[in-house]
DRENMI-87576 format. One record per atom (N, C-alpha, C): residue in one letter; x, y, z. Coordinates in steps of 0.2 Angstrom, whole numbers, plus 5000, padded with zeros to 4 digits. Atoms other than C-alpha are relative to their C-alpha. Last residue first. Layout:
BEGIN
AXYZ...
This chain:
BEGIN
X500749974998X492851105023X499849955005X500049964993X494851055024X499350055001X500050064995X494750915010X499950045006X500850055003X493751044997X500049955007X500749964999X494951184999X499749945000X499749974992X496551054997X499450035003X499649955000X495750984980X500149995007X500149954994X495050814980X500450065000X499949945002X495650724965X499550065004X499349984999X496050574976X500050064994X499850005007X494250564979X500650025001X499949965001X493750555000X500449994992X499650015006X493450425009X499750064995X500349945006X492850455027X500250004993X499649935001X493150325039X499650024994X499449985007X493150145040X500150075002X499550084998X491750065054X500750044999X499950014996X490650225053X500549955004X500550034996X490550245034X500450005007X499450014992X491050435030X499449925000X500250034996X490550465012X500549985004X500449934996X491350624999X499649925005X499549954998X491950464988X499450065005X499849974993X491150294990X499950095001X500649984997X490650274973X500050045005X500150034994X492450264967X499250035002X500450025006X492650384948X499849955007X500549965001X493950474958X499350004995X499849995007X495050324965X499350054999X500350025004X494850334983X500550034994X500049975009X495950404996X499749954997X499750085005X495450335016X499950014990X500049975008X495550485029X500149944995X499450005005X495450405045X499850034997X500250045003X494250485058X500449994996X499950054996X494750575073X500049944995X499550024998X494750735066X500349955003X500050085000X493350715056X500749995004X500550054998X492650885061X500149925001X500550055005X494250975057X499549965004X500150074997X495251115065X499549984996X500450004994X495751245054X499949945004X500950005004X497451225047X499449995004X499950085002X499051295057X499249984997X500850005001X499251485056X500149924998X500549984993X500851525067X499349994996X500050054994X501751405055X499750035006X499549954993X501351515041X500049975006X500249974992X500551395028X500650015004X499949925002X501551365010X499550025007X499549944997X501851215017X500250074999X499850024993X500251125020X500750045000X500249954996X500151185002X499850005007X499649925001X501451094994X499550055004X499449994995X501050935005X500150074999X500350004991X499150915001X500850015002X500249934996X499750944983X499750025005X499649945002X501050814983X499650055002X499949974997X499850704991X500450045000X500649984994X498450704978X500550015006X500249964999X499950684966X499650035005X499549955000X500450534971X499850074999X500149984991X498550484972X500950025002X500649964997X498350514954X500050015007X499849944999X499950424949X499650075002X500349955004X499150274956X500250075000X499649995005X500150144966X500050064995X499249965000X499150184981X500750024995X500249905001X497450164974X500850045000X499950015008X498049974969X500050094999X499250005006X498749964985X499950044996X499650065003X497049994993X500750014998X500450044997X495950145003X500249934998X500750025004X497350265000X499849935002X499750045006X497950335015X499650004996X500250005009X497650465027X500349974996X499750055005X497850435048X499650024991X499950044999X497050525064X500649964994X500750055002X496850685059X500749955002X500250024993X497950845066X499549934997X500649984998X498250915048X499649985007X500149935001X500050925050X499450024999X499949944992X500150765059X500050054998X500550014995X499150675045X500250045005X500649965002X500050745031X499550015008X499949945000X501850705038X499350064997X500149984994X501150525039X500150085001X500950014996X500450505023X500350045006X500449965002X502150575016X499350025003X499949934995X503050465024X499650055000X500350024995X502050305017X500250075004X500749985002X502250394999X499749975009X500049935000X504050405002X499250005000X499749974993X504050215009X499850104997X500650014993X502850174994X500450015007X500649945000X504050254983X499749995004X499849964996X505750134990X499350074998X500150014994X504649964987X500350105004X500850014998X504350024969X499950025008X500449935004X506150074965X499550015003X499549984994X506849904975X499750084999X500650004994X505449814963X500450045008X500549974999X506349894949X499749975006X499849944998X508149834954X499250044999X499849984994X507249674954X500550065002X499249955002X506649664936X500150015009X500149954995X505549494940X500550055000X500349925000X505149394927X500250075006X499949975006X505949234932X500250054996X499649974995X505149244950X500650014995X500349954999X503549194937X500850055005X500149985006X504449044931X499750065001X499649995004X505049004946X499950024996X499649964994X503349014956X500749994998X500549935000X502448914942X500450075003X499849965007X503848784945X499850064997X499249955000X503748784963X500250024992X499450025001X501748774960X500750044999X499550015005X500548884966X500549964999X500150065003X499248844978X500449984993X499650084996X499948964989X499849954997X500650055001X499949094974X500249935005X499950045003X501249234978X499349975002X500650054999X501149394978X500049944999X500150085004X502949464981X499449995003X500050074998X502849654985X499849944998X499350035001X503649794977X499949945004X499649964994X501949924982X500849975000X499949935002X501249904963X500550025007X500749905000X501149744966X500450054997X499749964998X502349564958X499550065000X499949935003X501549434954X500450045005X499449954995X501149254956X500250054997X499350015004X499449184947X500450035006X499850025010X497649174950X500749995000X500049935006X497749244968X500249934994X500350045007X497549124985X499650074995X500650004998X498749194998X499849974992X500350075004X500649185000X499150035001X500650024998X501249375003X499849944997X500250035005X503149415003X499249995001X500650024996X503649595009X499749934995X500450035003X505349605002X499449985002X500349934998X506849685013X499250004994X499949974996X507949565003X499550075002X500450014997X507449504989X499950025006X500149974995X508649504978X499650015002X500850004997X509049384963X500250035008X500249944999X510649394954X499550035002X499749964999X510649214949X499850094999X500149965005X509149124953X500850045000X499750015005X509348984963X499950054994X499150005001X509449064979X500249974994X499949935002X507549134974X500849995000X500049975006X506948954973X500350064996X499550055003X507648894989X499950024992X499250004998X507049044997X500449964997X499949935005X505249014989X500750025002X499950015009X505248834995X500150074998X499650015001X505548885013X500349984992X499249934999X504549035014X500449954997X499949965006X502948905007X500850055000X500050045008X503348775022X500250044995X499250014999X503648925034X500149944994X499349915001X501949005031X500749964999X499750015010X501248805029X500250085000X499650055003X501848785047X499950004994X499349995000X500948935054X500649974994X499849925003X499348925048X500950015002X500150035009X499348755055X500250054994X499450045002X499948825072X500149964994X499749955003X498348945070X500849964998X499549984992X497348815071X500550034997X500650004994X495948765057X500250035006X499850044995X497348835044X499249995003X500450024998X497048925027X500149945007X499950064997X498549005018X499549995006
């Protein structure tokens, strides 16, 4: 949603919430609770990969029923509870490698059984080290880490703004040269 002043921006946020609330109470067995909603200009309303509502702010309330229709909502509770496991994970990387921050460089990356993997085995063998030998120190220590898709141009490139992006089929050896 598009405002000239932020109080504008404000008021069609709470506009669209209100409608989407009144839409969601009519659904029976609709939850939503703990649901990150996004209004912004998308093609369509949908449901990500992370369990968050996209919706289309130029969507109609009907359009936005008939999509909020579709919604397996014990899936999106599924969804929403692996990108917490997958956001713990970041975290418990980054402070075991001393780096500022590693995620993927999108949602779309982060849905990706690829990049679940990438942090499993960044996790199992973080643990198979001897806690008096912590990993060497790093050059980018201060630079996020940002997971690509492994076909991504970017990958092995540090830009200066962003960070260092790195293929989410990076081995361990590879991320710690």
């Amino acid at each position: 949603v598009c405002g000239v002043y932020p109080n504008d921006f404000i008021r069609a946020q709470i506009e669209l919430s209100k409608v989407l609330v009144r839409l969601v109470d009519s659904l029976p067995d609709s939850d939503l609770r703990g649901t990150t909603v996004l209004f912004c200009e998308e093609p369509e309303s949908k449901m990500d990969g992370l369990g968050r509502l996209v919706m289309d702010c130029d969507g109609e309330p009907e359009e936005w029923l008939d999509q909020l229709k579709t919604i397996d909502f014990p899936q999106v509770k599924k969804l929403q509870e692996e990108a917490e496991e997958r956001a713990e994970m970041e975290k418990q990387i980054a402070k075991s490698l001393e780096i500022k921050l590693i995620c993927a460089e999108s949602s779309s990356v982060s849905c990706t059984p690829i990049y679940s993997s990438f942090l499993q085995q960044i996790t199992t063998h973080l643990s198979s080290l001897e806690p008096s030998s912590p990993p060497s120190k790093r050059r980018f220590q201060n630079v996020p880490i940002l997971v690509t898709m492994p076909e991504d141009e970017r990958k092995y490139s540090v830009d200066p703004d962003i960070g260092l992006f790195i293929p989410a089929d990076c081995s361990f050896d590879r991320l710690m040269e």
